[in-house]
Every structure is written in structure tokens, then in C-alpha cells.
GUGU-183368 format. One record per residue (C-alpha): x, y, z; residue in three letters. Coordinates in nm, 3 decimals, decimal comma, padded with zeros to 5 digits. Layout:
<atom><X>X</X><Y>Y</Y><Z>Z</Z><type>ALA</type></atom>
...
//
This chain:
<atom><X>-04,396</X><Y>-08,016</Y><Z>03,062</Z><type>UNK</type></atom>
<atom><X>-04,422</X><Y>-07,802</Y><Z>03,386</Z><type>UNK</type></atom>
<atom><X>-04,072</X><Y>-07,622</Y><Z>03,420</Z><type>UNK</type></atom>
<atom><X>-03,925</X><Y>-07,620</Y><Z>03,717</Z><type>UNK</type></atom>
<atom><X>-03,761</X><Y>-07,289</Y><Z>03,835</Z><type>UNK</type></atom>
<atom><X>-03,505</X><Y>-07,261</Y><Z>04,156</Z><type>UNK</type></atom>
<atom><X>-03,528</X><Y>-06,954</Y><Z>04,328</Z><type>UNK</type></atom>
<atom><X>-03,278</X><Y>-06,819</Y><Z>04,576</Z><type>UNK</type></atom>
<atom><X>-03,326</X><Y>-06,541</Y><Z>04,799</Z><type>UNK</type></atom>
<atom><X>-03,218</X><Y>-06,475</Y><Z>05,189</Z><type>UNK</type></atom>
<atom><X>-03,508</X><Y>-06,188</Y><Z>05,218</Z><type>UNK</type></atom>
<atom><X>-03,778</X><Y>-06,448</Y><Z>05,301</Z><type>UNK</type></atom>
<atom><X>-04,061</X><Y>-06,196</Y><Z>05,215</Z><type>UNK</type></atom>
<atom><X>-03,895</X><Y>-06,135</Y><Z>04,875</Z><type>UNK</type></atom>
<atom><X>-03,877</X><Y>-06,529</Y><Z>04,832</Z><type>UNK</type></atom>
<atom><X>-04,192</X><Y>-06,571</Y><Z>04,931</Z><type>UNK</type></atom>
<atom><X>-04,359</X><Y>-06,337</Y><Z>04,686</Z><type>UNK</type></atom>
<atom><X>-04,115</X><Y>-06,464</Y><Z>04,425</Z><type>UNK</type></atom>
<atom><X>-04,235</X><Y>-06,787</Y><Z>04,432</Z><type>UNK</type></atom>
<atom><X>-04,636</X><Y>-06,713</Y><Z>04,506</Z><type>UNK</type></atom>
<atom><X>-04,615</X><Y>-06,530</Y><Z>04,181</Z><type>UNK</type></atom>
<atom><X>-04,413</X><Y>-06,773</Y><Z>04,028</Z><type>UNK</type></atom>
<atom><X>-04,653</X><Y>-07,046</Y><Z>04,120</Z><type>UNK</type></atom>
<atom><X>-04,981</X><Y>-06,883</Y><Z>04,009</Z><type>UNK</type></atom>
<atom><X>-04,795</X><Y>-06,870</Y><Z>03,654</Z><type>UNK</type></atom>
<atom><X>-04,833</X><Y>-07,271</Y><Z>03,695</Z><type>UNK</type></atom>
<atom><X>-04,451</X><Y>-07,328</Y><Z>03,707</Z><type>UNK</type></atom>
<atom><X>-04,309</X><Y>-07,603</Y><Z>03,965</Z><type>UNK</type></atom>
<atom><X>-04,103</X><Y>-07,380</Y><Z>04,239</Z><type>UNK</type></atom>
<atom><X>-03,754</X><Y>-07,455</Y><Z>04,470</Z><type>UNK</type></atom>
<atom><X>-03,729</X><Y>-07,207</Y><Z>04,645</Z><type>UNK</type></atom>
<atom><X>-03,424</X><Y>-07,124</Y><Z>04,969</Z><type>UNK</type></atom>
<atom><X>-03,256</X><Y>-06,886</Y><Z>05,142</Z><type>UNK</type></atom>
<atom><X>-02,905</X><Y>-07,024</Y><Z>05,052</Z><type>UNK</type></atom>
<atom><X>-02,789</X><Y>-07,230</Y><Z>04,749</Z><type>UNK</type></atom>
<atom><X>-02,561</X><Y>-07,420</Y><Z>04,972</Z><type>UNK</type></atom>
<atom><X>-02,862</X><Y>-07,629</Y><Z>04,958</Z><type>UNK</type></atom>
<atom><X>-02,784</X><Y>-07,731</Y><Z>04,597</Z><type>UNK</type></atom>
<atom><X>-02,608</X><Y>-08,134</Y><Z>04,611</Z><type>UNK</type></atom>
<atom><X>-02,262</X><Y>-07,967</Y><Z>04,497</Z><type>UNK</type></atom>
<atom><X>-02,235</X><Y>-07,869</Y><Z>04,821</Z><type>UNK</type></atom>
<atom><X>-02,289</X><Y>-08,230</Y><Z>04,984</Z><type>UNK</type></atom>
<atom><X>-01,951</X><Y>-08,319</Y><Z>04,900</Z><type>UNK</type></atom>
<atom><X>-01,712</X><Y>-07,987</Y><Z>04,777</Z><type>UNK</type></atom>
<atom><X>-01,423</X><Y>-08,267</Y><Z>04,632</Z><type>UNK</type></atom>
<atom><X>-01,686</X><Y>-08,412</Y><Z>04,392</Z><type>UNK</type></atom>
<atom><X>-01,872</X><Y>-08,304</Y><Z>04,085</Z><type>UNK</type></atom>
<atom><X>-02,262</X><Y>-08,258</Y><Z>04,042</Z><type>UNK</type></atom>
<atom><X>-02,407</X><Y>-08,560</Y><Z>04,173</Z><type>UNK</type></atom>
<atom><X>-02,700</X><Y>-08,581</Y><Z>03,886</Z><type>UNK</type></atom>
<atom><X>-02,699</X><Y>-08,707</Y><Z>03,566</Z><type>UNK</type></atom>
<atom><X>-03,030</X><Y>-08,479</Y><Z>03,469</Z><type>UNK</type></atom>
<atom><X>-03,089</X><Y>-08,071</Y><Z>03,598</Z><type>UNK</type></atom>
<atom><X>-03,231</X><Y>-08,037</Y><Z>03,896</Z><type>UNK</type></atom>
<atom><X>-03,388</X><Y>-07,726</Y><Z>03,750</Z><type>UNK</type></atom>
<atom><X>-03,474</X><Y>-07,542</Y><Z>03,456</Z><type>UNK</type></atom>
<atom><X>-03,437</X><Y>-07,203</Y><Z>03,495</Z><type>UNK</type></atom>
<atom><X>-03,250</X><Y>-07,058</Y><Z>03,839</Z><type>UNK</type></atom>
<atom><X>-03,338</X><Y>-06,718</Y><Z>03,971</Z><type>UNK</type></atom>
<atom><X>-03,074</X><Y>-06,600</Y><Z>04,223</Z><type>UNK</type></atom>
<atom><X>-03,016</X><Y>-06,281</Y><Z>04,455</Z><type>UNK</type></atom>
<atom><X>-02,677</X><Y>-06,175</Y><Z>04,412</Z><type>UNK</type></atom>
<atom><X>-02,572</X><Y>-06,051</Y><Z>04,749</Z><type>UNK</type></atom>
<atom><X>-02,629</X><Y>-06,331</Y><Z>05,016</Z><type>UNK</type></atom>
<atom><X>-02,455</X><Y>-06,450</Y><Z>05,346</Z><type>UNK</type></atom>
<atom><X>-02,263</X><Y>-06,752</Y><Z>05,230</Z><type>UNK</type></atom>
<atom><X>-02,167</X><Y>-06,616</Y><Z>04,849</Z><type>UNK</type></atom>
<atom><X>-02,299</X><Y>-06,421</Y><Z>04,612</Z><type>UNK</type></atom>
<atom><X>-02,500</X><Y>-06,556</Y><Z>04,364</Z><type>UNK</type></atom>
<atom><X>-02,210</X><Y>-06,499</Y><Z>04,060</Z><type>UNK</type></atom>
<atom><X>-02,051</X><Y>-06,698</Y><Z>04,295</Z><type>UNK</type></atom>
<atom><X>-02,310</X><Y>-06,979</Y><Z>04,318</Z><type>UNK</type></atom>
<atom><X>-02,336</X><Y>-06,995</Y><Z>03,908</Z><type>UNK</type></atom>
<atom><X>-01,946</X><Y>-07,034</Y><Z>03,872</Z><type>UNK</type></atom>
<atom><X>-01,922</X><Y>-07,288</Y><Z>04,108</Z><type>UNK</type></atom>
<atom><X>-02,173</X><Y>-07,471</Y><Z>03,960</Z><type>UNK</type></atom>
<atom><X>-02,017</X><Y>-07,436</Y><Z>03,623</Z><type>UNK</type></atom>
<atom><X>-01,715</X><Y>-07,590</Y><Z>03,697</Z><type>UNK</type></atom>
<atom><X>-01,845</X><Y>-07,829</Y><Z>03,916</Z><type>UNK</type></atom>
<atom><X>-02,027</X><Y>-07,994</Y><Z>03,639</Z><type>UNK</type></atom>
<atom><X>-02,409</X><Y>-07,873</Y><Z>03,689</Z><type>UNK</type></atom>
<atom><X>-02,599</X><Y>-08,006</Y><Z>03,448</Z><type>UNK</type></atom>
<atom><X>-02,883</X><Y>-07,662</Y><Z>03,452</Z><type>UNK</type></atom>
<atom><X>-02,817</X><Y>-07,474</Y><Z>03,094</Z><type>UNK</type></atom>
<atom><X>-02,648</X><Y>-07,180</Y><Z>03,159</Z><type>UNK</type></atom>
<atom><X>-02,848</X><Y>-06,958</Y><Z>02,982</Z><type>UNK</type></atom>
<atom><X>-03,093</X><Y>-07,043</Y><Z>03,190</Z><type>UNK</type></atom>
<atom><X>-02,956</X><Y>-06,879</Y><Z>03,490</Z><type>UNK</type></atom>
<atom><X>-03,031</X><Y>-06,538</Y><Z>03,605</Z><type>UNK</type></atom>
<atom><X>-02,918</X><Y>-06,290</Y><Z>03,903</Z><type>UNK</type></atom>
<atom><X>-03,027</X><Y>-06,031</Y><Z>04,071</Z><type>UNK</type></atom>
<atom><X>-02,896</X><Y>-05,774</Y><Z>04,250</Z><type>UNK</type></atom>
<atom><X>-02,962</X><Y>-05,392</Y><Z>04,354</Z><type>UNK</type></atom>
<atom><X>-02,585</X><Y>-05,288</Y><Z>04,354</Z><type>UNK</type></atom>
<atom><X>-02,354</X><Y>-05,409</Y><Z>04,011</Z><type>UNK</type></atom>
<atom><X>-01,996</X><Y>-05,341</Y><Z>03,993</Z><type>UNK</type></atom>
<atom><X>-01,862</X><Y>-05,353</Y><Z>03,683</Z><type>UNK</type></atom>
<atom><X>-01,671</X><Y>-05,631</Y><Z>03,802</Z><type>UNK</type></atom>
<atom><X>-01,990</X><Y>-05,843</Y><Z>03,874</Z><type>UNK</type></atom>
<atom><X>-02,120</X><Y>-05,683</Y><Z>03,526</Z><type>UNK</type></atom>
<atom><X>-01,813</X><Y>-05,862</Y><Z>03,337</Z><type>UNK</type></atom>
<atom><X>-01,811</X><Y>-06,192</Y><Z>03,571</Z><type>UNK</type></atom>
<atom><X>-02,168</X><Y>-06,227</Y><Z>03,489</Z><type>UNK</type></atom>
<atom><X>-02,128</X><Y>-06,138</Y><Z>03,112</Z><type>UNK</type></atom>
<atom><X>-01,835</X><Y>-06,386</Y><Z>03,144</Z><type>UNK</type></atom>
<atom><X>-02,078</X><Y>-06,664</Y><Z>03,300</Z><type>UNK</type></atom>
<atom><X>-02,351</X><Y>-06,608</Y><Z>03,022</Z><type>UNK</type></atom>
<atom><X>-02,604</X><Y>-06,504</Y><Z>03,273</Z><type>UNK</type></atom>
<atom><X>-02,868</X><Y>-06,257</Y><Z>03,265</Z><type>UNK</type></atom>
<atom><X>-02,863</X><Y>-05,952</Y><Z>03,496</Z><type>UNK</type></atom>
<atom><X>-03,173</X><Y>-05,782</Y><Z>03,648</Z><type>UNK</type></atom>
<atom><X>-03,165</X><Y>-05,508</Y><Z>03,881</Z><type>UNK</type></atom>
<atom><X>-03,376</X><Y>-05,456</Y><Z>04,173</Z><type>UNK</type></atom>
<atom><X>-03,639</X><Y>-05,279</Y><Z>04,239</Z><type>UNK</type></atom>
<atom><X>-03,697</X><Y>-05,550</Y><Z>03,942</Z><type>UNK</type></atom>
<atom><X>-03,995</X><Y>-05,552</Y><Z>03,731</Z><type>UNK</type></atom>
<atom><X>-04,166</X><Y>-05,871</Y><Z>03,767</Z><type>UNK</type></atom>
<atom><X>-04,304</X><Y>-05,871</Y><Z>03,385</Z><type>UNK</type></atom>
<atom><X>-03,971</X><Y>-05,864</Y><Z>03,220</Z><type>UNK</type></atom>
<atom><X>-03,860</X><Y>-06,168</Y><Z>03,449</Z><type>UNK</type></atom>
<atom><X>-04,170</X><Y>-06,299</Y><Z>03,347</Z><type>UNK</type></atom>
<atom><X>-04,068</X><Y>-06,259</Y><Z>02,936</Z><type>UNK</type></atom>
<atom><X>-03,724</X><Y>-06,339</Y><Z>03,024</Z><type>UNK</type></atom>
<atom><X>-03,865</X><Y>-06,669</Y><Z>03,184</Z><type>UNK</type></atom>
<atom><X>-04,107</X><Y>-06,707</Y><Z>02,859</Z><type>UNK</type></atom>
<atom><X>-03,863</X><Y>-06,659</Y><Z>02,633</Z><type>UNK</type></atom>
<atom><X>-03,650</X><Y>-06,953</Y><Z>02,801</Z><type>UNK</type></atom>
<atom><X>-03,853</X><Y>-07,185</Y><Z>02,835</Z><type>UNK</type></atom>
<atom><X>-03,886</X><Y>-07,209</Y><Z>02,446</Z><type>UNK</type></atom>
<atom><X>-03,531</X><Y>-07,339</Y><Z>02,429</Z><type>UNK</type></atom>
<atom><X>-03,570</X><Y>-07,646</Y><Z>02,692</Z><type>UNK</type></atom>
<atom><X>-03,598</X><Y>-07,932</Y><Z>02,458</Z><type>UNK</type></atom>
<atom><X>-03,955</X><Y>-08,142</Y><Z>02,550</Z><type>UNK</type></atom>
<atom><X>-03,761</X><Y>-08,440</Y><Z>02,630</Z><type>UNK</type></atom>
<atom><X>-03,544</X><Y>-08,297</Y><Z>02,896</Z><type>UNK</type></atom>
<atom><X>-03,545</X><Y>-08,474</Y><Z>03,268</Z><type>UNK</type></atom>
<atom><X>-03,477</X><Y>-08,316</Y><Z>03,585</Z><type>UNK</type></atom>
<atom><X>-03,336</X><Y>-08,500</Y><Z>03,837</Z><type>UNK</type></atom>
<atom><X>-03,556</X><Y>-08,607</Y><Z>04,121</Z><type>UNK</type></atom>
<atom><X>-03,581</X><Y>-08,388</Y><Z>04,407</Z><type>UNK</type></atom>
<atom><X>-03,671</X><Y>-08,426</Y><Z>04,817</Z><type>UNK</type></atom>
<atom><X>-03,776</X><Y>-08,129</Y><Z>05,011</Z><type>UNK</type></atom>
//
């Protein structure tokens, strides 16, 4: 099993790095700009389109130009996204302690920038031991 992490970042040398590193590591990487790519945002009136994640762990920035990435992982909570939540991590140089509670609130795992690569690393590790070995991901197309 070769998980599959999403990545999204508007910095494009930050993204790039993220997934070079990512990548040597031997993990399959999705990486964008904007997670308005993600399907729930091919129709906003209809749930996740897949019956299997299209990912198993998602690294987001938090502060981006369309939404922030809290706002990306609530959204696809309630829009039926079938990635584990747990599984989800953002970002971010600048927390409020709003964004603090709406991410404790979301059950997703904070880092702050400058972030140190090795503990995103072990946090990934340490994931990656609770994806069950039969899971599916959902095909994707770049």
C-alpha cells in the first residue's frame, strides 16, 4: 500500500518542496494551489461524489485565496468526504484562538509554520498505521 497524501498550498515554492520531500519518502502526492479542485466543488448542491477517499492523509495551508483551509475540512465534513478525519492536518503561521477551537472542533491537527518537516513526517508515520490495508481510494485524473 503506497498512501496517497493531498497537499494544498497557494505558495507554489512551498508546494513544490512539500511534495519533492514528500515524494522521496515514496508516498503517492496531489498536490494544488486551491482545494476548490477537490469534486465537492463540481457540483456545491450535491454530496462527495466518491464512494472510496480520494486521499489518505490531506496536508493543507490554512490561509489561502478562496478559503481557508478550516474552511476546506468543514466543508468537506458535511459534505460527506469520505478522507478520515484524523487524517487531516493544517497549517498555518498565524492561529486565532478561534481557528485553534474550530480546528480542535474538526479533529484536525495543527502545525505552525516555520514548520518542522520531521514532526509532519512522524505525524504522517504515525497515521498511516491506522489506514486499514484494505482501504480504496477513489480513482483520480490529473
Amino acid at each position: 500500500m503506497t498512501p496517497r497524501i493531498i497537499v494544498f498550498e497557494d505558495d507554489e515554492a512551498s508546494r513544490r518542496l512539500m511534495t519533492i520531500l514528500l515524494e522521496q519518502r515514496g508516498y503517492e502526492v496531489i498536490s494544488a494551489a486551491d482545494p476548490t479542485i477537490c469534486p465537492l466543488y463540481s457540483d456545491r448542491e450535491k454530496p462527495c461524489p466518491h464512494v472510496d477517499a480520494c486521499g489518505d492523509i490531506l496536508l493543507t495551508d490554512n490561509r489561502m485565496p478562496n478559503m481557508t483551509g478550516l474552511e476546506f475540512v468543514e466543508t468537506q465534513s458535511q459534505r460527506g468526504c469520505k478522507g478520515i478525519i484524523q487524517n487531516k492536518a493544517v497549517i498555518s503561521g498565524t492561529w486565532s484562538s478561534k481557528e485553534c477551537e474550530q480546528a480542535e472542533k474538526l479533529g484536525c491537527k495543527m502545525f505552525y509554520k516555520p514548520v518542522c518537516i520531521s514532526e509532519i513526517f512522524e505525524w504522517i508515520e504515525e497515521q498511516i498505521t491506522k489506514i486499514p490495508l484494505n482501504r480504496k481510494l477513489a480513482p483520480l485524473y490529473r
